[in-house]
C-alpha positions in Angstrom: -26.5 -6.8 1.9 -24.5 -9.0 -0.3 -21.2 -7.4 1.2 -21.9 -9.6 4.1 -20.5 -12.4 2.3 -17.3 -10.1 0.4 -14.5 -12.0 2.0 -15.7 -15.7 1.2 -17.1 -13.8 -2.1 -13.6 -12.9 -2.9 -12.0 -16.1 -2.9 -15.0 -17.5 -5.0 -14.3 -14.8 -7.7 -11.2 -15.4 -7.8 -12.0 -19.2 -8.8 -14.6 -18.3 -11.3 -12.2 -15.9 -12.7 -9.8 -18.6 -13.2 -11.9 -20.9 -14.9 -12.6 -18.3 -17.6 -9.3 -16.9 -18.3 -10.8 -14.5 -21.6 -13.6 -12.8 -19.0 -12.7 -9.2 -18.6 -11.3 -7.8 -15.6 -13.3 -5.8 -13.4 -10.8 -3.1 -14.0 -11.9 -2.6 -17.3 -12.7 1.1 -18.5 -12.4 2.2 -14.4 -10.1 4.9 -13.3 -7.4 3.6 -10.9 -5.3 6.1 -8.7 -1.8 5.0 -7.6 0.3 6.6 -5.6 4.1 6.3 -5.3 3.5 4.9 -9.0 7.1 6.1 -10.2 9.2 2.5 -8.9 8.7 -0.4 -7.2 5.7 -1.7 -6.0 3.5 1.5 -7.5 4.8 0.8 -11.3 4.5 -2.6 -11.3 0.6 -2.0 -9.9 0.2 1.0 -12.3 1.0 -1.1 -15.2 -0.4 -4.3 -14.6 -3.6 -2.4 -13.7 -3.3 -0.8 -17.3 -3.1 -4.2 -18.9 -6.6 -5.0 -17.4 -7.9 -2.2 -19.0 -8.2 0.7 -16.6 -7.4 4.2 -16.6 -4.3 4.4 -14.4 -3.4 7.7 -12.9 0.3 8.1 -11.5 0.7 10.1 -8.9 4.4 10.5 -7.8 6.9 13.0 -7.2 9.3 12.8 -9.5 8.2 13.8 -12.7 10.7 12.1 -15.0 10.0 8.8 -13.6 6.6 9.3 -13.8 6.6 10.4 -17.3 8.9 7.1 -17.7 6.3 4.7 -16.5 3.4 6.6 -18.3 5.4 6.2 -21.8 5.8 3.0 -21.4 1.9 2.0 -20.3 0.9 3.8 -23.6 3.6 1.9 -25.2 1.9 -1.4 -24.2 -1.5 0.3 -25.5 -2.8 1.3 -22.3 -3.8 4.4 -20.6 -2.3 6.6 -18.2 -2.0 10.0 -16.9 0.5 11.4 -14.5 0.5 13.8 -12.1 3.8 15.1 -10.0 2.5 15.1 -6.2 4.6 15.5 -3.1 2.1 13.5 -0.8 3.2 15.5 2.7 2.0 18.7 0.9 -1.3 19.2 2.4 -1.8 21.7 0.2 -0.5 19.4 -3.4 -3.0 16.6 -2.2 -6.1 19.3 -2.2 -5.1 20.6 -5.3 -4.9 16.8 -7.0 -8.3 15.7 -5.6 -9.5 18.6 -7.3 -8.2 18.3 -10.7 -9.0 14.0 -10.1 -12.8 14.8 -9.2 -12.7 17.8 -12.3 -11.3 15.6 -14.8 -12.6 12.2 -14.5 -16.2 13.1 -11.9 -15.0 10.3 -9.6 -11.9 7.8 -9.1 -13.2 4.3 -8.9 -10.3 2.8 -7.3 -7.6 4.1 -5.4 -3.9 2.6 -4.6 -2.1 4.1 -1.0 1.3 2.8 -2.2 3.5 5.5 -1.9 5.6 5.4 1.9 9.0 5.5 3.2 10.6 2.9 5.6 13.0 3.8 8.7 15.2 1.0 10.8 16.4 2.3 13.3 15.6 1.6 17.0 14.4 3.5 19.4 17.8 3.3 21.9 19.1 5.3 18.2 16.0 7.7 18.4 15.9 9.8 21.0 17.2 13.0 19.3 15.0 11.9 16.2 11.4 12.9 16.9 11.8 13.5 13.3 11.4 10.7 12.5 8.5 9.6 13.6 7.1 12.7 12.5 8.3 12.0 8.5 6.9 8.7 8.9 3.4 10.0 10.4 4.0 12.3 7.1 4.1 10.2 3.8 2.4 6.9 5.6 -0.7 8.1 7.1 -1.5 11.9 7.1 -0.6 11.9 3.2 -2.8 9.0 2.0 -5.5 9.6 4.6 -6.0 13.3 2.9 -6.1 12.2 -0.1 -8.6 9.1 0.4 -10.8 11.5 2.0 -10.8 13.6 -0.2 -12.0 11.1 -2.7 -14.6 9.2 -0.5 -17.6 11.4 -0.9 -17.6 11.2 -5.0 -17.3 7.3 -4.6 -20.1 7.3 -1.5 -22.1 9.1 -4.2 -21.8 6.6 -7.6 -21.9 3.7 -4.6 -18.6 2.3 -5.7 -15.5 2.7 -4.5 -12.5 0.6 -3.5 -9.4 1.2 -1.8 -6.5 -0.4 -1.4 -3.7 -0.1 1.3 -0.1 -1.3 1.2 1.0 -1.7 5.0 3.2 -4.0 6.3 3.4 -7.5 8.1 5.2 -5.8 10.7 1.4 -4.5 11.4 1.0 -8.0 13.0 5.0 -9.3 13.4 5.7 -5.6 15.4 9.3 -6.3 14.5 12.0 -4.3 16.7 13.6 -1.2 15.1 11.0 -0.4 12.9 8.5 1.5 15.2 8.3 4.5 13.8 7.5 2.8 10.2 5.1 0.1 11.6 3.2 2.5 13.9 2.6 4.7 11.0 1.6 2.1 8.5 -0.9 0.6 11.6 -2.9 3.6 11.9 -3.2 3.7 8.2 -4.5 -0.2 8.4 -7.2 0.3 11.6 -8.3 3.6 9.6 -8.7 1.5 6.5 -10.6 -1.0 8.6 -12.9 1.8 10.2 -13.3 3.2 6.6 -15.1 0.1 5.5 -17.5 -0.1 8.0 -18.6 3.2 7.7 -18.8 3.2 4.1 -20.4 -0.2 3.8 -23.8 0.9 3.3 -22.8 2.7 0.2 -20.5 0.2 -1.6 -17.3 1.6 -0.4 -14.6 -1.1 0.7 -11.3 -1.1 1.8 -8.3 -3.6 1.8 -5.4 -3.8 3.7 -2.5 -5.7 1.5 0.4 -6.7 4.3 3.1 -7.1 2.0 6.8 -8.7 3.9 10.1 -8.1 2.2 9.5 -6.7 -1.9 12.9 -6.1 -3.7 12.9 -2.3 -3.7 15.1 0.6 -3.2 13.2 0.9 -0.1 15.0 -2.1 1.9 18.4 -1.2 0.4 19.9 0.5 3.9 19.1 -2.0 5.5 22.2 -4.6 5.5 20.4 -7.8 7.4 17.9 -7.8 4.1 20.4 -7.9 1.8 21.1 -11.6 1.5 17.4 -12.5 2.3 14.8 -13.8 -0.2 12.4 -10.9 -1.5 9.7 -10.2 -3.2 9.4 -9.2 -6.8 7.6 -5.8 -7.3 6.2 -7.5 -10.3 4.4 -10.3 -7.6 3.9 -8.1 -5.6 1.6 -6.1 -8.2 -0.1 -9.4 -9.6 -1.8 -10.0 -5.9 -2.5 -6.3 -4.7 -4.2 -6.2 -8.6 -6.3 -8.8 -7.5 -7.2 -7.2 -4.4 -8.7 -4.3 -6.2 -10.6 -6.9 -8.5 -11.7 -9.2 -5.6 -12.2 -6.9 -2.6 -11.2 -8.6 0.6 -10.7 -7.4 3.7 -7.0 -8.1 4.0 -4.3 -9.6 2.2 -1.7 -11.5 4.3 1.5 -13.5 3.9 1.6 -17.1 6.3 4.8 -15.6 8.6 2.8 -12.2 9.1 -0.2 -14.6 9.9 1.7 -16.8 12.1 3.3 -14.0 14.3 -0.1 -12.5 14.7 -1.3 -15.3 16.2 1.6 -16.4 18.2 1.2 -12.9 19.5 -2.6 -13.3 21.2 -1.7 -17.2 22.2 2.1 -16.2 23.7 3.1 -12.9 24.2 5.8 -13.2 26.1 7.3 -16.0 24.0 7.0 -13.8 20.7 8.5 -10.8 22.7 11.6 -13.3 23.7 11.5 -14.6 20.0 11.6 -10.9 18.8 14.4 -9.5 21.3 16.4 -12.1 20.1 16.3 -11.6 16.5 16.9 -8.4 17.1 20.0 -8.6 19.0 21.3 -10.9 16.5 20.0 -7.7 13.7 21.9 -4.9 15.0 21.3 -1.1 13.7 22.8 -1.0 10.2 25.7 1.8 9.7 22.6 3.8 7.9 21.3 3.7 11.3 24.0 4.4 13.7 24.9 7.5 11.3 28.2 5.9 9.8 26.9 6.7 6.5 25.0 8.9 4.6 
């Protein structure tokens, strides 16, 4: 029952790891799975995973890159083994679980990253069920198949952690972005439901909210590009400690504060949205004025 206490547990590790900075990382000597582990966010968790000691396996689909970020993990002295997956292939995420459970009996911990972002609102979207259906694609169906097709081998060792990069639009529900945040919310409440149903066996989930991370991923969008971001390389260092620590959720103050200001005054936060987003139009991107 000791998982009754994991989220006050976490931030108590977290101290005592602190205060012995030559202790060895839980990671050490476990086998990590990240997705979308070729850029961004997924590299900079891939190889600051490594550097703790664990196995990291890169899954991505382009093979270059991935073969990039691999090279220079074993550079550092770590360990890593890439594998070129298209994650909306239902088909390419069977065949990966496969060769994971064949290869190494059982993943220990595994990394949702990979995703794709889409501004646009829904005035713009009416001839683009697409979409929402591309979203639905790489943000939920993609890492849902492949977490359960992990989940029984780490129900059966009784350890097994997985880690979730949503969004703090899950709790801002910023305008224009519904068909992004309404994909990365079903992949946070099945993340939630995950860990309650594995708790008995050891299995926990987290749900890292992560704002604005300087990526390729924001780069249509115009109103970002003068605002502060993220570095991947930050980015990395918390959802790391996430997969050392355990929590339930990670979240940022401003995603904290608009979740709350959401339950105590709705219609306020709706006025507060509609505003910022008429002052945000639809970026060229968006309206189709480029490619």
């Amino acid at each position: 029952m000791s998982l009754l206490l994991q989220t006050p547990r976490a931030a108590l590790t977290r101290v005592a790891r602190a205060l012995r900075p030559g202790a060895p990382s839980p990671l050490l000597g476990a086998t990590v799975c990240v997705t979308g582990a070729s850029s961004g966010i997924g590299e900079a968790t891939a190889k600051a995973a490594a550097r703790r000691g664990a196995l990291v396996l890169l899954v991505a689909r382009r093979s270059e890159e991935l073969e990039r970020v691999a090279g220079e993990i074993r550079a550092e002295g770590g360990h890593a083994a890439p594998y070129v997956v298209d994650l909306t292939d239902g088909d390419a995420v069977d065949a990966l679980v496969a060769d994971l459970l064949s290869e190494y009996g059982a993943v220990d911990y595994l990394v949702n990253n990979a995703g794709r972002s889409i501004r646009r609102s829904l005035e713009l979207s009416g001839d683009r069920f697409h979409d929402f259906e591309r979203m639905m694609a790489i943000n939920f169906f993609g890492p849902v198949r492949l977490t359960m097709g992990l989940l029984p081998t780490m129900r059966e060792q009784r350890f097994g952690h997985i880690v979730n990069i949503v969004t703090w639009g899950n709790q801002i529900k910023a305008p224009k972005f519904a068909a992004y945040i309404a994909a990365k919310s079903a992949l946070d409440v099945f993340g939630r439901i995950l860990g309650r149903e594995a708790f008995f066996d050891n299995v926990t989930c987290t749900n890292v909210r992560v704002a604005l991370v300087a990526t390729d991923m924001i780069g249509p969008t115009e109103a970002y590009r003068d605002r502060k971001a993220e570095t991947p390389e930050h980015c990395a260092e918390r959802i790391v400690r996430a997969l050392e620590d355990r929590p339930v959720t990670v979240n940022g103050a401003v995603g904290s504060f608009f979740e709350v200001l959401n339950l105590a005054a709705p219609r306020l936060s709706d006025f507060i949205a509609a505003e910022m987003s008429r002052r945000m139009p639809d970026s060229a991107a968006a309206r189709g004025e480029v490619s």
